[in-house]
Every structure is written in structure tokens, then in C-alpha cells.
MARTI-905803 format. One record per residue (C-alpha): residue in three letters; residue number from 0; y, z, x. Coordinates in pm, 1 decimal, always signed. Each point is the difference from the previous one (the first is absolute). Example, Ala and Ser with C-alpha at 12.3 -4.5 7.8 and 13.67 -1.06 7.14 Angstrom:
2
  resn  resi     north        up      east
   ALA     0    -450.0    +780.0   +1230.0
   SER     1    +344.0     -66.0    +137.0
END
This chain:
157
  resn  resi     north        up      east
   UNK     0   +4206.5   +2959.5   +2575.8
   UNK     1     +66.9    -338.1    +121.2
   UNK     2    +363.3     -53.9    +169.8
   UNK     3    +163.4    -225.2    -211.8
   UNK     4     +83.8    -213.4    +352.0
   UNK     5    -411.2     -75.8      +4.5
   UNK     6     +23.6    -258.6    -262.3
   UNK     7    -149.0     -95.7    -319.4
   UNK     8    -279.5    +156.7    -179.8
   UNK     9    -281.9    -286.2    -145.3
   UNK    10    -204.2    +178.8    -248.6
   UNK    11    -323.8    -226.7    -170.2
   UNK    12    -137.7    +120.1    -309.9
   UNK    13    +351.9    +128.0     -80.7
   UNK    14     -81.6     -52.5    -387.2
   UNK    15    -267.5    +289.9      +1.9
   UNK    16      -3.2    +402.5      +3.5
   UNK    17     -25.9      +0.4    +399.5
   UNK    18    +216.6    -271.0    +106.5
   UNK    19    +251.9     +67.0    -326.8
   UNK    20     +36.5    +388.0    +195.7
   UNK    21     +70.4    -186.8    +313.8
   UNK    22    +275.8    -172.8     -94.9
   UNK    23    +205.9    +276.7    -200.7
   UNK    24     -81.0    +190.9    +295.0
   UNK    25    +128.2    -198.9    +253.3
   UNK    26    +292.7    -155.5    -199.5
   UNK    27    +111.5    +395.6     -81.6
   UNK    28     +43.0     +34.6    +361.9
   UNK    29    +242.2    -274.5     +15.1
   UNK    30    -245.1    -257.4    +160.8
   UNK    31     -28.0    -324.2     -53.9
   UNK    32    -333.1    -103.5    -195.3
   UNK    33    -142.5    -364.6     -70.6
   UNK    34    -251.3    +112.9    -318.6
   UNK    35    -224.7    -265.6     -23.6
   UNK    36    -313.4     -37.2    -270.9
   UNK    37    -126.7    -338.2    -188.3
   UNK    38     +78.5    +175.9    -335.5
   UNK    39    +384.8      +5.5    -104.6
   UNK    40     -45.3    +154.9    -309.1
   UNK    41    -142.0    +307.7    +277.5
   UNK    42    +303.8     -58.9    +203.2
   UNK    43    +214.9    +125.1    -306.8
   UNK    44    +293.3    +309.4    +100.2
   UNK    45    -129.0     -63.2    +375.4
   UNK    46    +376.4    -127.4    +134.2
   UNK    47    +147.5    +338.0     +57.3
   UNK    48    +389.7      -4.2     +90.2
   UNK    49     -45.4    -284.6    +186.9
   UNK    50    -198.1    +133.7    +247.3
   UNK    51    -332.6    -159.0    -122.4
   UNK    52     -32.5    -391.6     -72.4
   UNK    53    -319.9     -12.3    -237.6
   UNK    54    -171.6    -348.8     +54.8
   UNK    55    -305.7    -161.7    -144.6
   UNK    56    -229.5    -201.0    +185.4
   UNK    57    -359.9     -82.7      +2.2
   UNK    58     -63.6    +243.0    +314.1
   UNK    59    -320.2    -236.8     +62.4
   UNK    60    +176.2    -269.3     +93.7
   UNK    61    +102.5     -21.1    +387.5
   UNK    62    +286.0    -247.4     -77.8
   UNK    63    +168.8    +165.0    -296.0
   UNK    64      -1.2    +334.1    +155.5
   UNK    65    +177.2    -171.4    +282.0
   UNK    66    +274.0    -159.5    -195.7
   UNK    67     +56.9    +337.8    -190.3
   UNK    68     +66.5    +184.6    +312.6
   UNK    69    +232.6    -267.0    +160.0
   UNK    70    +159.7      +2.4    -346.4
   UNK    71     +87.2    +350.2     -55.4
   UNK    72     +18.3    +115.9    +397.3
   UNK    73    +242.4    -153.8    +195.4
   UNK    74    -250.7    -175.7    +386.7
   UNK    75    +179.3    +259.8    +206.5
   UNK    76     -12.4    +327.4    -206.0
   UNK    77    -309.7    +167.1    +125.3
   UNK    78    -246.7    +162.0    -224.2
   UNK    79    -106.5    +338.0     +79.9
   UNK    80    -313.2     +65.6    -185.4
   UNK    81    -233.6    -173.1    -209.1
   UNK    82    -176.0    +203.7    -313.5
   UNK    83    -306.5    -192.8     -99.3
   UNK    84     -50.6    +170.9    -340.7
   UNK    85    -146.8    -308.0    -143.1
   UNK    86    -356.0     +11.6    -178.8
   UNK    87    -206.0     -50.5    -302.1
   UNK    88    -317.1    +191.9    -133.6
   UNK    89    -226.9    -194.1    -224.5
   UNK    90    -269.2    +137.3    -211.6
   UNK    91    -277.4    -259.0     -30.7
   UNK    92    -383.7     +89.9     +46.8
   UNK    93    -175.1    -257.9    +235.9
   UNK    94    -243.0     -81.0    -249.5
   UNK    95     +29.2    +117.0    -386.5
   UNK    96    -187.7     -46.7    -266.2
   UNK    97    +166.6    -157.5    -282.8
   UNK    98    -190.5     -38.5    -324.2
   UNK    99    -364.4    -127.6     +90.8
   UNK   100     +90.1    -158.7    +358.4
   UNK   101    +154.8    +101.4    +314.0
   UNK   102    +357.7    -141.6     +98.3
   UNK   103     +88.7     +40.5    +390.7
   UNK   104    +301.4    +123.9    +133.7
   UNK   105    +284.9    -306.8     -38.6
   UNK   106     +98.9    -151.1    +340.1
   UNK   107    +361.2     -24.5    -132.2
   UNK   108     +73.0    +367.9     -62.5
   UNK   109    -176.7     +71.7    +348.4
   UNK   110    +247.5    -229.1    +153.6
   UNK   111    +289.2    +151.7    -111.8
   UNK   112    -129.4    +340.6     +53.1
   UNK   113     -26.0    -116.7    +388.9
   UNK   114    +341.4    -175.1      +1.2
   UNK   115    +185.7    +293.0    -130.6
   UNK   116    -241.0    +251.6    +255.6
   UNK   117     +61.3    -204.5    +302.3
   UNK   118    +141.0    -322.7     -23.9
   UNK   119    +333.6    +115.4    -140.5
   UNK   120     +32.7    +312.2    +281.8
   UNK   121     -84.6    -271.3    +287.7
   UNK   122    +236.4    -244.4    -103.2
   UNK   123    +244.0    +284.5     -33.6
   UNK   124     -56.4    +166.9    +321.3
   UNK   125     -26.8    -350.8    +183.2
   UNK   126    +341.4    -160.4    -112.3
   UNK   127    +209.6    +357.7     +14.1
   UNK   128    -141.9     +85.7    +390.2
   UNK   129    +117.7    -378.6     +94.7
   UNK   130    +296.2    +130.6    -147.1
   UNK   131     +22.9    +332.6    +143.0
   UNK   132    -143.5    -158.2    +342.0
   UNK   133    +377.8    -210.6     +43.4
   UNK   134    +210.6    +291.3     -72.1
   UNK   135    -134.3    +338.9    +178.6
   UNK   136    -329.1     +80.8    -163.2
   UNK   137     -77.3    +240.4    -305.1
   UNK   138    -317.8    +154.5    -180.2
   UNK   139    -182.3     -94.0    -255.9
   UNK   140    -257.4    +224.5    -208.2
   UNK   141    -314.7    -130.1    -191.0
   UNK   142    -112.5    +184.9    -336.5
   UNK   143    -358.8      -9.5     -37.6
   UNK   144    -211.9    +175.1    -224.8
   UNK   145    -219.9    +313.8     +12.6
   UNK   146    -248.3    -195.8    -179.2
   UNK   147    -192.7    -104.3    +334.7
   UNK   148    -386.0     +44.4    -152.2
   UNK   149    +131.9    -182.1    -364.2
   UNK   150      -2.3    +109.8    -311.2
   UNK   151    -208.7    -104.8    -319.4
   UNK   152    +133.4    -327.5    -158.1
   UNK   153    +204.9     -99.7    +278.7
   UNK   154    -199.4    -287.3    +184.1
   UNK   155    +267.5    -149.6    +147.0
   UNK   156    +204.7    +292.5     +47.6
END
């Protein structure tokens, strides 16, 4: 267990069944949790006895992340740990066949596969360590997915 002197606990993907865990978890112990995920409907029952602040923000976005972190955690409260839990699968063939022609895999979905992957982790992990950098260090863990060789349907995945 985390001393409750380490500092907050930044959890990405909080909205999900992995992050969602995370935060009750954490916030049961008494720690203090910033539950963060771009849905707020997924955010729902999240801000437990006021030890977790549930915030949405488009995790994808470098400068919104920021402000959401200076927002809810005060510049010299140090964050202990960083729980990237943030990530999307996407079933989508590269090429189908649909009726009598082919239709390729859409760029747009493959984007947003890729920002939720990676892009949304990095700018997680990049902002909270400049964070954690000022005020003692901390840890932060990366979920990835057993999926390493792919699966059928998931292109971009």
C-alpha cells in the first residue's frame, strides 16, 4: 500500500473495468485518487468519500491533461504513482468485403485506436513525471495488452 504521505494517485482510463478497480481500490485505502477518462457518463459513482475527484478530459490532448492536473492537484502536492489504464480495442478487418466490392480499413478509426493505445499513455506519463520530477519522484505503470501477435478484425488494434 501506498503511504498516504506519497501523494496523489493519477489513474487514466479510470472510466473502464481496470482503471474503475484502481480507483475504488486506492480511494478504500484512504488515498487520494485523480480518476481521469474522456467519458463522464463512465466517470459516474467514481468520487468516493472524497477521496477520489473523477474528471473528464480528452486524455489525447497534452494541454487539457495539463490544466486538469493543475486544477484538481494543488503544484506542490506530489503524485506518487501514475496508472495508465487507458485503451481502446477496435474490431475492423483491414480489408472487407462489403456487398460486391472491397472497402479498406478507415484511417479515422485507426487513428483513434493509436491515440487511445499510445498517444493518451505518453501524454499521461510525460506531464505526471514533470510533475512527479519537482516534488520527489513516483512510479508510473503502463497496461498493455497480451494481444502482441493481433487478433482477427483488429487492424489497428
Amino acid at each position: 500500500m501506498l503511504a498516504r504521505r506519497q501523494g496523489w494517485i493519477v489513474v487514466t482510463g479510470a472510466g473502464g473495468a481496470l482503471g474503475r478497480a484502481f480507483v475504488k481500490a486506492y480511494a478504500s485505502q484512504g488515498l487520494k485518487v485523480l480518476a481521469l477518462d474522456q467519458d463522464p457518463a463512465a466517470l459516474s459513482g467514481l468520487e468516493m468519500g472524497g477521496n477520489a475527484v473523477a474528471h473528464a478530459v480528452d486524455l489525447t490532448d497534452a494541454a487539457a491533461l495539463q490544466e486538469a492536473l493543475d486544477t484538481v492537484i494543488p503544484r506542490r502536492d506530489p503524485i506518487a504513482l501514475l496508472v495508465n489504464a487507458v485503451g481502446l480495442i477496435w474490431n475492423e478487418p483491414v480489408l472487407a468485403l462489403k456487398g460486391a466490392r472491397f472497402e479498406a480499413h478507415a484511417i479515422d478509426s485507426f487513428t483513434r485506436v493509436v491515440s487511445a493505445n499510445l498517444t493518451a499513455s505518453f501524454a499521461a506519463a510525460t506531464r505526471v513525471a514533470s510533475r512527479m520530477a519537482r516534488t520527489g519522484g513516483g512510479a508510473i505503470v503502463n497496461f498493455s495488452s497480451i494481444s502482441a501477435k493481433g487478433n482477427a478484425g483488429q487492424a489497428a488494434y
